[in-house]
N, C-alpha and C positions, 0 to 999 in steps of 0.2 A: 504494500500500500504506500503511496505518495505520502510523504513527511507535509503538515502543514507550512503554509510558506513562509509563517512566523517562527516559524523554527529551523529556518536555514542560516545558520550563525553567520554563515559570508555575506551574505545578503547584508543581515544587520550592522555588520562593519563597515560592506561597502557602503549603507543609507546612508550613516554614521559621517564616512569619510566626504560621501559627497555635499552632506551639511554643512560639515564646515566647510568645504571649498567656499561656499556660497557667504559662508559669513565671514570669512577673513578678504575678500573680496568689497562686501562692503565695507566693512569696519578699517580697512585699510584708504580704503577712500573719505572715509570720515575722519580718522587720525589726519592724514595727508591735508584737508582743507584747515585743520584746526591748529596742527602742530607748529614748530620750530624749526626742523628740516625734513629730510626727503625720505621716501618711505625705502627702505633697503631691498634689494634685490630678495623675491622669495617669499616675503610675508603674503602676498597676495597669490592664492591657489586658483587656477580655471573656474569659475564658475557656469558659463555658458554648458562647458561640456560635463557636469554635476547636475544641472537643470535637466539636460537629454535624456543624461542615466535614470535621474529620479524618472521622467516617463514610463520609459523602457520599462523597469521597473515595478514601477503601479500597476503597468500591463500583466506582466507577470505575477504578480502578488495577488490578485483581484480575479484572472483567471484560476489560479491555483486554488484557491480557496473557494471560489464558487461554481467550476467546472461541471461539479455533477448536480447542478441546479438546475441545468441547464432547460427552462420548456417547463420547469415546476413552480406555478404562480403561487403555489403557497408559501416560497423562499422568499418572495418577494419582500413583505413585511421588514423579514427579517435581515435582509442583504441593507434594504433602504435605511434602517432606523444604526445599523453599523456603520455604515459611510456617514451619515449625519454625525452620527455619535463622535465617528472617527476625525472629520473635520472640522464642526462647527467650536465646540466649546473653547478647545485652547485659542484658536483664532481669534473667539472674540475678548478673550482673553488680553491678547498681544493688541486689541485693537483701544485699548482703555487711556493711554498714553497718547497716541497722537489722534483720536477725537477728541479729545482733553483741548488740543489747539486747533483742530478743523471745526470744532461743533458751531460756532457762530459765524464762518466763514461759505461754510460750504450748503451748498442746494441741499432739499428734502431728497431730490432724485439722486443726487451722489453719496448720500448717507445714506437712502435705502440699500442702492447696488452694493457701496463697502461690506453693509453690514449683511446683505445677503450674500453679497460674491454671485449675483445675477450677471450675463452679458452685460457689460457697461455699455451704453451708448455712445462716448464721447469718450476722446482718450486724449481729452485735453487737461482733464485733472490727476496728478499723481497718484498712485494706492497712496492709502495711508499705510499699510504696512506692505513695503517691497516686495516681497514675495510672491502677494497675493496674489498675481495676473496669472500666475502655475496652478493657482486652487482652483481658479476658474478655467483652467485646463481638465484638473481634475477632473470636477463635478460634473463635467459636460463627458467626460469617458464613462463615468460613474453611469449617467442616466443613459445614455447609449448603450452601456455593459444592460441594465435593468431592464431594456427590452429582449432580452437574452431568455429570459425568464419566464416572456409569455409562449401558451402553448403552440405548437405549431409554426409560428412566426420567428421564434427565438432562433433555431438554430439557421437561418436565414441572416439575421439582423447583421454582423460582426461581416461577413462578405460584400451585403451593397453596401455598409459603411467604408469599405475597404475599395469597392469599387467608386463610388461618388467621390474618394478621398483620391486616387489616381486619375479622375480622369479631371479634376476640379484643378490639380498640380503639373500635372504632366501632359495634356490635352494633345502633346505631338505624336505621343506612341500611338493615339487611337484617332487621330487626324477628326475629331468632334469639339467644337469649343462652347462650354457649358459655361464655364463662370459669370457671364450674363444672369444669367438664372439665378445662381447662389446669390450674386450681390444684392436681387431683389427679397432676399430675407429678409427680417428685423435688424435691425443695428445691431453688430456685435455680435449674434446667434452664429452667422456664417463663419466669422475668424474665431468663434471658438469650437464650434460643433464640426465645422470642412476645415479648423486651421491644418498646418504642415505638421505641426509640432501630434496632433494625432496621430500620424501614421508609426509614430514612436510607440503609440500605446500598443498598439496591434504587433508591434514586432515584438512586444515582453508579453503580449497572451499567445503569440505563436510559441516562442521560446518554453513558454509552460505548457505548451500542449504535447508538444516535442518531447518535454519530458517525462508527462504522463505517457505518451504512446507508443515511443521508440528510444525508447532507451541507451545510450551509444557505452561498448567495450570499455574498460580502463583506459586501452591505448587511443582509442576514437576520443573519450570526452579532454586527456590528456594534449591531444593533438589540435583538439577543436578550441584547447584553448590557449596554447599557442598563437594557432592562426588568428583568431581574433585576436589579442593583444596585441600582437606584429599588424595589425591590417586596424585598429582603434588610433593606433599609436601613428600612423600612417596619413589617417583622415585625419588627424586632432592636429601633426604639423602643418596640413593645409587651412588651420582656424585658428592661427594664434595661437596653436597650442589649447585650444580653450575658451579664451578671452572674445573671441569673435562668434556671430553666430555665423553657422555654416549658407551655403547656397542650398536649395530643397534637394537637389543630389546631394550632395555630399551629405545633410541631414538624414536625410532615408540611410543611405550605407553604413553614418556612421550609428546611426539606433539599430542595424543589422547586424553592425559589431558587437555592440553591448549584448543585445539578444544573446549573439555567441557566447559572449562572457558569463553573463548570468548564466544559460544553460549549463556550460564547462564547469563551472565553480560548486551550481548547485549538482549537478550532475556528480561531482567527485566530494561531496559532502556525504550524497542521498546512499553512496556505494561505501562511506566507508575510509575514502584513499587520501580524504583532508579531513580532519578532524583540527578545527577552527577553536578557540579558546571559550571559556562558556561565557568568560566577562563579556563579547561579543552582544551577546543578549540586551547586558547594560547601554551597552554605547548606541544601539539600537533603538531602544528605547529612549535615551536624549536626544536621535537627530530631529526629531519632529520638532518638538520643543524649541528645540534650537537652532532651527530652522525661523519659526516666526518671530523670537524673540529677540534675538540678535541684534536685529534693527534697535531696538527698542534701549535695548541696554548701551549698544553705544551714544547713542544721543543723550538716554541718563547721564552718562558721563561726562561726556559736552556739556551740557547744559551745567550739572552740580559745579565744574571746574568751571567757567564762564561767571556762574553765579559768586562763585570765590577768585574770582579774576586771575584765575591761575593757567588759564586753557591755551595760551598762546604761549606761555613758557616750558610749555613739555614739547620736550622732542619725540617726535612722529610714534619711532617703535616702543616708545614708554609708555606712551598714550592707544597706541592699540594692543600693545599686553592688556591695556587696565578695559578696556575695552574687553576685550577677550575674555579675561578671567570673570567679569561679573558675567557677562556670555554664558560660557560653561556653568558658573556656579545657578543661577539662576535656570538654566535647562534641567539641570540635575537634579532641582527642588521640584521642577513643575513637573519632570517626567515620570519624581518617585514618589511623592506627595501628592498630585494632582490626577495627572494624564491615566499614570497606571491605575489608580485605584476607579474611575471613571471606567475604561474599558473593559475592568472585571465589571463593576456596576452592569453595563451595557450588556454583557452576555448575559446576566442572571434575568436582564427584564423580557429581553427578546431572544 
């Protein structure tokens, strides 16, 4: 039997790893506007190609776990009320801090969308919290996985999404040009339900399906992951390394890479032949957290050092250490005090 996909310890490191790319990334650019010199070579990890992974990833995590629901409307409830569970609370969480400075600035309509993470209409106003524009990637794979689950229709759905999604990006292979059509959606529905950045989800539920169905030898998942690393590593020099986002080819190849990686890894976990550290589980369990929060805490720190008119006398990497460590520490509290205790809640209710 398939190992739950929360208990793939590589998994959880890489989550882990790709969180913090994402927040040393900002927080480096926060030190850097506030500090006294230049931000040293290195402190700043790829974030762009972390953002991918995490796709890829959710693809994979969210097939895994709901695979054999598939056409069973009576999961429904239950899938729906765990993805909410799963997103909504720390978010709004992370969002108490800078509505604190948007609430009498900003429209009812860009305070609903924050606070629901709905298609935004206009992308003339900031998130309040960075990240957010990924959650709203999310929840749009989330309700598109959710029709997975009706009868009959379901095991249809995940294909014409996969087909509208090629032919909506790539219109030369099949010589039809449809984007006329998509742009005639709602505002914002089209770039987040046909964006690029989906066809990332579908290469981490392909990756899971792969490994529920065909299984690859030692020497296959061995080799498979190789290849992908030499061929991740390939695509990510023609992106900055990371820092850029890709063109929609090279974005497809390189979520095909990950795909590989993820199967490889989980593949030689699920056999046996990697046996990953159990602390894994922990660090797993803070990238979420620390993922939304990060923002949050470097600007704490900005502001508390501002407030004491000290913030232009720190040199850059003192100032995102300090960044950093409230970072961490505060992930650690919400993801072992808060988050965790919540998603056992969650499973006893539904």
């Amino acid at each position: 039997m398939q190992r739950a996909a929360n208990r793939f310890l590589t998994l959880e490191i890489a989550r882990f790893i790709a969180a913090f790319c994402v927040a040393t990334d900002h927080l480096a650019g926060l030190a850097t506007r506030n500090g006294t010199s230049a931000m040293p070579f290195g402190f700043s990890l790829p974030p762009i190609a972390a953002v991918l992974f995490f796709f890829v990833l959710s693809g994979f995590v969210i097939q895994s776990a709901h695979a054999r629901d598939l056409g069973q409307i009576d999961a429904l409830p239950r899938y729906l009320w765990r993805r909410i569970w799963r997103i909504y609370p720390l978010y709004w969480l992370s969002l108490i801090m800078p509505l604190w400075f948007l609430w009498h600035s900003s429209s009812l309509a860009y305070l609903a969308q924050t606070i629901s993470l709905a298609p935004i209409s206009s992308f003339s106003m900031p998130e309040a919290n960075p990240p957010a524009w990924t959650l709203r990637f999310e929840l749009a794979f989330y309700i598109i996985f959710a029709l997975t689950l009706l009868p009959r229709l379901g095991r249809w759905v995940l294909g014409i999404w996969l087909a509208l999604l090629l032919l909506y990006w790539f219109p030369h292979l099949f010589h039809v040009v449809v984007r006329p059509y998509f742009q005639a959606l709602p505002a914002g529905f089209a770039w987040y339900f046909f964006g690029i950045h989906d066809l990332l989800f579908l290469c981490g539920v392909e990756a899971a399906t792969l490994l529920a169905r065909r299984p690859l030898p030692g020497w296959g998942l061995w080799a498979l992951l190789g290849a992908s690393a030499i061929a991740v590593l390939v695509l990510l020099s023609r992106q900055h390394w990371g820092f850029d986002y890709p063109d929609r080819t090279l974005e497809l190849f390189t979520g095909i890479g990950f795909a590989g990686l993820i199967l490889a890894l989980t593949g030689l976990e699920q056999s046996h032949r990697l046996t990953p550290p159990r602390w894994g589980a922990g660090l797993g369990t803070m990238s979420y957290p620390l993922y939304l929060i990060h923002a949050d805490c470097g600007a704490l720190v900005i502001k508390t050092l501002q407030a004491a008119g000290l913030a232009h006398l720190l040199p850059v990497p003192e100032l995102f250490l300090l960044e950093m460590a409230l970072s961490l520490t505060a992930a650690a509290l919400l993801a072992f005090l808060i988050d965790k205790p919540l998603q056992r809640l969650a499973r006893r209710v539904v």
